[in-house]
TISEKE-855100 format. One record per atom (N, C-alpha, C): z, y, x; residue in three letters. Coordinates in steps of 0.02 Angstrom, whole numbers, plus 50000, padded with zeros to 5 digits. Atoms other than C-alpha are relative to their C-alpha. Layout:
// TISEKE-855100
ZYXAla...
//
This chain:
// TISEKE-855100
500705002150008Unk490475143849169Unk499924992650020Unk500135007849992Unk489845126049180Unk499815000250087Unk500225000949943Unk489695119249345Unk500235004050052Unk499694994949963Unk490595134049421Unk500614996450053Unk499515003849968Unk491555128149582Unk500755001650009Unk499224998550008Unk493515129049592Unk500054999050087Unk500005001449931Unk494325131749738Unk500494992350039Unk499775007749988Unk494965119049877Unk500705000449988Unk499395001249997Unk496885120849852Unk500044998149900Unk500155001650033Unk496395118549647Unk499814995349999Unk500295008049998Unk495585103249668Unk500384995650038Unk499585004849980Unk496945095149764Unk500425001349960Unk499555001650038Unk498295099849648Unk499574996549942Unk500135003850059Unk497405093449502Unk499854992550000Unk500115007149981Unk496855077449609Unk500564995849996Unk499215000449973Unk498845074649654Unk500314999049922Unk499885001650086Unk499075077049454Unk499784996049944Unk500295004250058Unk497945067849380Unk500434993150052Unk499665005749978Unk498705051749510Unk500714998449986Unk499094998350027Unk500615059149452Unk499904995949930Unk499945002850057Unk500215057049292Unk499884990449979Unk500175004749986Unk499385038649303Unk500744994650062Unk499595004949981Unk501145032549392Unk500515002649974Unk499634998850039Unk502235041549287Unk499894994249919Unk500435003250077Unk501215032949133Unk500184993350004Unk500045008249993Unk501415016749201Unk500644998850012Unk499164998250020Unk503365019549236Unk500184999349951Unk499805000950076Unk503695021049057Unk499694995449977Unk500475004850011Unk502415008249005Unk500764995150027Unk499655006549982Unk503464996349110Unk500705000649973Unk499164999650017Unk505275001849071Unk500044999849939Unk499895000950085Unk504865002348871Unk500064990750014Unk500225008349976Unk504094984248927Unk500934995649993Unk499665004049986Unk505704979448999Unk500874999649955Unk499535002150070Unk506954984148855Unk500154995649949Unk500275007150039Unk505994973148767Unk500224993450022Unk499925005249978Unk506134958948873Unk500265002550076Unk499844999749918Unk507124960949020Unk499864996650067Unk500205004049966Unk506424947149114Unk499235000050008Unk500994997750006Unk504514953149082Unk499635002550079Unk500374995949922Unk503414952649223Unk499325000449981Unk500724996350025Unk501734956349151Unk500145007450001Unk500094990849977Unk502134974549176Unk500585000050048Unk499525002049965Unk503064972349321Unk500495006950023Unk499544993049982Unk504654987749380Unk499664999350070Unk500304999149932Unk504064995149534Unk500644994750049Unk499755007949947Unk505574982349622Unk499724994149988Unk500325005949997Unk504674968749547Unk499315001650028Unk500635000249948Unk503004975349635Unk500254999450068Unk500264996949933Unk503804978449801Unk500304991950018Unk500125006749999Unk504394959549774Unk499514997450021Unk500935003249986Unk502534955849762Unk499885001750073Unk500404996449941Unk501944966249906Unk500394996850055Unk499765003449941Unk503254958450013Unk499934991350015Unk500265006349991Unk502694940949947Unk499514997250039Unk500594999149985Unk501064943850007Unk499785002050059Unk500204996749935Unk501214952850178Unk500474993450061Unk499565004249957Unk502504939450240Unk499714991050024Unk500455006449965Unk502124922050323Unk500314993949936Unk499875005450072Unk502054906950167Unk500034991950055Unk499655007849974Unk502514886850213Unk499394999450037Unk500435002549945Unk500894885050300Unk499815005550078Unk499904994049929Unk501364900050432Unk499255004549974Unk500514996749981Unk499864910350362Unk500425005449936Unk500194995850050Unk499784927850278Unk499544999449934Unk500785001450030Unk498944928950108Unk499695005750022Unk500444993049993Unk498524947850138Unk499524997250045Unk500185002849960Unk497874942450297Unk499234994949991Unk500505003850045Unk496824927750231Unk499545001549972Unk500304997450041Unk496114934450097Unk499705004650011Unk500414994849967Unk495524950550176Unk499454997450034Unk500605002749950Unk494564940350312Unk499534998249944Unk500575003350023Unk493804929450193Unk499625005049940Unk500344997950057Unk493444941950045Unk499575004050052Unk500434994249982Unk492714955650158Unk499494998750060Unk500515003649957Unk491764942750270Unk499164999049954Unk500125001450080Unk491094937950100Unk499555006049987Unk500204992750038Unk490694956850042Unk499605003850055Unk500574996349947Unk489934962050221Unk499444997250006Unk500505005849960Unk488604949650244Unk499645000449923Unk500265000350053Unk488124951450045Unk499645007349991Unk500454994950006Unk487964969050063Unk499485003050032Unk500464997249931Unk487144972350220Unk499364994949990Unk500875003250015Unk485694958950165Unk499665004149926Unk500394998450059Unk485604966349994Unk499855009550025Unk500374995149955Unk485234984350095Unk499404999050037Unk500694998249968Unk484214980950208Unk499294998549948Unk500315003350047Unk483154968550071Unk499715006949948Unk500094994950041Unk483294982449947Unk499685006850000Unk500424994349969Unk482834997450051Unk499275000450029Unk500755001449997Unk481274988750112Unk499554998049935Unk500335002650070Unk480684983749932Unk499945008549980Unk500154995350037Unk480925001149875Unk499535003550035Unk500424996949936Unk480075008950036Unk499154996949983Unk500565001650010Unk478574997149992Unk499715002349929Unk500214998450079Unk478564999649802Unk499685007450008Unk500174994749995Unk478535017449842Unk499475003650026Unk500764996949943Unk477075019849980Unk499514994549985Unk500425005150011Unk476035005449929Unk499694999749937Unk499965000950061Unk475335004749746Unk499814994049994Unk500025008049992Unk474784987949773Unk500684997649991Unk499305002049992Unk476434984049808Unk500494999149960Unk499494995850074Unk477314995249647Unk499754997649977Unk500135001150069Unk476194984849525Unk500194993850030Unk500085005649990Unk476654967549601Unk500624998050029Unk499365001350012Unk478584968949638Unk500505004149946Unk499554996050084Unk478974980949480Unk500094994449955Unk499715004950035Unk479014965749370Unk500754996350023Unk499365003549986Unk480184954649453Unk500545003450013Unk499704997949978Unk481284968849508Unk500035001849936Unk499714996950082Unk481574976149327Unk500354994449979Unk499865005950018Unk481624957049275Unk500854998650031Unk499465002449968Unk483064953749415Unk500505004649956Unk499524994350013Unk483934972949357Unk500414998949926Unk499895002450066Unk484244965749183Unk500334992849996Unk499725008550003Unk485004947849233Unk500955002050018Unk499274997849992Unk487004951449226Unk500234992750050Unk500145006349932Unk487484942749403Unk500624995549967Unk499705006650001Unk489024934749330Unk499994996149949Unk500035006650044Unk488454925649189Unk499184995450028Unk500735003449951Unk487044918849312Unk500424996250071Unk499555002849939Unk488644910449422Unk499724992449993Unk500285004950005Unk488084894049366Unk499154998550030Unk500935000649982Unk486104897649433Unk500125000450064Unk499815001649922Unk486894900949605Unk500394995050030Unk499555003549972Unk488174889349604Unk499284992949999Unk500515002849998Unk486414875949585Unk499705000950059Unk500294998749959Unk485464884649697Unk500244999850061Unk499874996649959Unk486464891849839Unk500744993750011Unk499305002950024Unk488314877249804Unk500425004949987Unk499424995450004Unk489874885149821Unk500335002650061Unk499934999049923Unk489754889350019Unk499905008150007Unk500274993049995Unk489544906750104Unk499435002549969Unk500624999050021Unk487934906350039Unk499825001649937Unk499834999550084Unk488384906649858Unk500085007949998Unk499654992849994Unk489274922749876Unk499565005050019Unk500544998549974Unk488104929649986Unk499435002149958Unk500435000450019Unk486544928049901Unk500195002549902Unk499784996950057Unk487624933649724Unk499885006750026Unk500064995749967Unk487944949149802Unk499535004750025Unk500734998949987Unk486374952049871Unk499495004049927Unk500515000750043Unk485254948449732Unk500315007549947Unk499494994650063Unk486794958449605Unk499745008350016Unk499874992149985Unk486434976849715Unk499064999050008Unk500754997549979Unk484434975449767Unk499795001549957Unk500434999350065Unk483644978149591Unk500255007549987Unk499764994150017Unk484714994449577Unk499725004950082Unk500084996649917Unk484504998949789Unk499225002949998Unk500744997050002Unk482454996949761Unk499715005449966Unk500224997050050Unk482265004949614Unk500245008250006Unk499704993749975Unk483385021549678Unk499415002450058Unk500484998149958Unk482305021449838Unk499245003549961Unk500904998750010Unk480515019849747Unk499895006249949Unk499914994450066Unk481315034349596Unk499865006450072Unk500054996649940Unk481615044749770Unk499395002550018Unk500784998749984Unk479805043849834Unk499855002549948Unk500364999650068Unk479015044949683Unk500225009649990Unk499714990449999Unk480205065249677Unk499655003250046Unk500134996949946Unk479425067249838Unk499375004549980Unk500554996250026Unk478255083649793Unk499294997750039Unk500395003649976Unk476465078249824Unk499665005050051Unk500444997349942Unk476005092649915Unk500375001450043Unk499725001749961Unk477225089850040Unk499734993950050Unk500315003249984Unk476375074750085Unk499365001150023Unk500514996650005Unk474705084450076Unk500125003650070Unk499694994949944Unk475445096450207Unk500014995750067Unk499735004049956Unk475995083150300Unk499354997050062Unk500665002149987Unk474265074250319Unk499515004250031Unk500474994449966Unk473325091450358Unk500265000650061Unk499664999749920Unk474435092650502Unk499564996450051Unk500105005649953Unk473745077850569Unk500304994650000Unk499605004350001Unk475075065850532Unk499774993749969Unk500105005950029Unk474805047850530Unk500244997049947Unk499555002450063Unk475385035450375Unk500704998850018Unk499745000949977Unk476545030050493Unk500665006650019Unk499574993050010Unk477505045950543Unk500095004149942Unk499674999550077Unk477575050450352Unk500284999649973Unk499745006150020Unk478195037250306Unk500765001350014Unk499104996449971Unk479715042850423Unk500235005249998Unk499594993749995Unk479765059650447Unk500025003149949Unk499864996050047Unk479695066250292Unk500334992249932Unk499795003850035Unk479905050950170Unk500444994850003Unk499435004149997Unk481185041950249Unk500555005250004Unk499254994349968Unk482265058850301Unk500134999549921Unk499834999250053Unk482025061150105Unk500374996349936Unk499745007550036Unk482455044050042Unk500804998750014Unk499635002149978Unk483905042750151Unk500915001449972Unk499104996550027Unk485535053050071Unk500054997749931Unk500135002150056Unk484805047549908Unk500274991349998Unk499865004449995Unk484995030449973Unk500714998550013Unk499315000849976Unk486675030950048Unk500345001149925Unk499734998450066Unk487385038249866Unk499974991149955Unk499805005550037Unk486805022849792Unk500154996950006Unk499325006549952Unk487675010049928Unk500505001249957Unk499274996750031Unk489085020249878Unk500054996249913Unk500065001750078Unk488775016249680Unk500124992350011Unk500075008849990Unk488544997749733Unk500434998450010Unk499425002649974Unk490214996449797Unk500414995749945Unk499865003750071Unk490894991549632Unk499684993549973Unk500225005450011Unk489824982449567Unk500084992050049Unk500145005049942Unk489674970849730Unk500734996649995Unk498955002650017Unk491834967949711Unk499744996349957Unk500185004350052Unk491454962949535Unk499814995650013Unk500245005949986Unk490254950949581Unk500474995250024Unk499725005149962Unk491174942349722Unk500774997849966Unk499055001850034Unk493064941349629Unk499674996549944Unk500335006450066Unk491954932549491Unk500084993350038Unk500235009449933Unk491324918549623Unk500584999150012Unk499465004849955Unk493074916949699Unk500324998849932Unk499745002950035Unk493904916349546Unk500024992149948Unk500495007750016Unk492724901349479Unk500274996550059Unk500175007549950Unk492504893749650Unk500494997550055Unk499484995749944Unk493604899849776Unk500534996950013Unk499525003050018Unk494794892649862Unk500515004350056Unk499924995849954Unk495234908349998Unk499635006649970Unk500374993050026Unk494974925049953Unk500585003949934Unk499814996050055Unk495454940149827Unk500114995149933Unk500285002550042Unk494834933449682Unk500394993249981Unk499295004550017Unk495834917249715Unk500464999249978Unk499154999549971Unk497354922149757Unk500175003849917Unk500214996450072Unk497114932949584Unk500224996849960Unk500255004850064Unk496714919849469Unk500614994150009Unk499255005849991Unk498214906749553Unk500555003549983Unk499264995150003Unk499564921249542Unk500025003649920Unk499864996450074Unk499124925349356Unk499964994049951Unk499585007050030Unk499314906849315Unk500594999449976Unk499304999349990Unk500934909049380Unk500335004749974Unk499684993649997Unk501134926749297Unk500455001850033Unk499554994749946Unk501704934349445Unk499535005050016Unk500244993950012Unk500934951149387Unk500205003650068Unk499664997049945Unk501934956949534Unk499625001850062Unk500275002549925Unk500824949749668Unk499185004649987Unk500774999450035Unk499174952849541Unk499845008350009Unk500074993949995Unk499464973149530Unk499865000950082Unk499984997049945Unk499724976849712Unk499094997550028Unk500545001049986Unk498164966249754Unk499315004549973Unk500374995150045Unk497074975649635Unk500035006650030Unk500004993949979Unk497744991949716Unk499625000350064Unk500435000349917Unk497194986249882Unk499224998150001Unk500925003350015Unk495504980349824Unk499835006649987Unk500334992849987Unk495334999449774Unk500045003350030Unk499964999349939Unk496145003949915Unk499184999450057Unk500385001549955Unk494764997250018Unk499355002149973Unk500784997749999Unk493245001349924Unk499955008249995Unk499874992549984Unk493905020349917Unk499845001450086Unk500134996749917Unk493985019650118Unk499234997949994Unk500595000450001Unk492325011750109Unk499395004349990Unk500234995350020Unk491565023650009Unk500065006750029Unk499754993949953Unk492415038150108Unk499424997850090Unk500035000349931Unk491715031450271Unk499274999649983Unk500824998850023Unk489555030750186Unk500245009249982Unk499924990850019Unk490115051150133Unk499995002750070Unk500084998649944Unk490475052450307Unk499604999450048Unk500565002449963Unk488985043450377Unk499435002549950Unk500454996450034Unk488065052550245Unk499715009050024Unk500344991849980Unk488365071150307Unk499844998850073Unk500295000049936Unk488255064550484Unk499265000650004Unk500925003149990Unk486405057150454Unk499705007449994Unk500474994950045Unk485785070550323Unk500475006449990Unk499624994350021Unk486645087650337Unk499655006849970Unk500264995850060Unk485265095550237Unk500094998549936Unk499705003750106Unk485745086050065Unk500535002050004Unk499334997450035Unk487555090750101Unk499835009449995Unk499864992350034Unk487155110550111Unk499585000549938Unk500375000750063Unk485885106449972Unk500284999749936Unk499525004650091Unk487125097749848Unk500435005950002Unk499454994150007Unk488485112349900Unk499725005949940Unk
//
């Protein structure tokens, strides 16, 4: 039947299989590759990745790591973009939502922003904002709030009205509303779409470094596929999903902590 749940030792073999398959695939991929050209590093043999990976973890002529490097600066970069475009985002939707004043007089510009694709708008920040933390930053930002508000104020808006009704007969101020029922309700809803944002927000910033960048993912990327040294380019890429997987794992986890009525809900 549709939607019917499988059990948990099913869902890890098939997880474990579908990842088998996806490095088996790419095994052959590379070894047809390298019949062809034995010297081919655009599909690099897993010894020419662990080449890379050891290029990359080890100390280069100026005594620094790139891993190292590049981590600080991309995810200095990616914390400070996301955590403004949250908070920013969650208060816009929170107002859109309880205010109607509010919903007819930031619904324009916030649809307006949701429709501007952030990286062919690198040139409007690189104007505005140069090519400093602030660039990045404020990409970032701007790239996740139009999707963050608009999740929040869809949220409210679900919230049944005679729940609210209920709420008010009680006795309950706008104020305690506001929280105890419309923020508990907003909140797992909200976390899901951080989560969604994670992507996007990468995207963004490996745009900017690749343009501007002279430290970072995105850099190091765009210099090492100059050089086609695919070698260096794959492993990076893995670790960039690497990290937004733990990321994402660690909002799931701060998700059933917060709200452990949405997780027996969703079960």
């Amino acid at each position: 039947m549709i939607s019917r749940p499988i059990s948990r030792t099913k869902q890890v073999v098939l997880s474990a299989l579908s990842v088998l398959l996806l490095l088996v695939g790419y095994t052959w991929i590379s070894h047809r590759q390298h019949q062809v050209n034995p010297d081919d590093t655009t599909i690099p043999s897993w010894s020419q990745l662990a080449e890379g990976a050891v290029k990359f973890t080890q100390l280069d002529r100026k005594g620094k790591r790139w891993l190292v490097e590049d981590s600080f600066a991309t995810g200095k970069r990616l914390a400070a973009g996301i955590s403004l475009g949250v908070v920013f985002g969650f208060i816009i939707g929170m107002s859109m939502g309880c205010v109607p004043t509010l919903e007819a007089f930031l619904q324009p510009p916030i649809s307006l922003l949701a429709k501007v694709p952030q990286t062919a708008a690198l040139a409007v920040y690189f104007v505005f904002f140069g090519t400093g933390m602030e660039m990045y930053v404020a990409m970032i930002a701007f790239g996740i709030i139009p999707a963050l508000a608009v999740t929040v104020y869809l949220a409210i808006k679900d919230i049944p009205s005679a729940m609210l009704d209920k709420a008010y007969t009680l006795g309950a101020s706008h104020f305690e509303i506001a929280f105890e029922v419309v923020f508990k309700q907003v909140l797992p809803k909200f976390i899901d779409a951080v989560r969604l944002c994670i992507g996007p927000a990468i995207v963004f910033l490996i745009a900017a470094e690749m343009v501007v960048g002279d430290v970072g993912f995105g850099y190091r990327i765009r210099l090492q596929f100059k050089l086609t040294n695919m070698n260096v380019v794959y492993p990076y890429l893995v670790f960039l999903a690497g990290f937004g997987f733990l990321l994402d794992h660690i909002l799931r986890l701060l998700q059933a902590k917060m709200c452990p009525w949405y997780q027996s809900d969703s079960k």
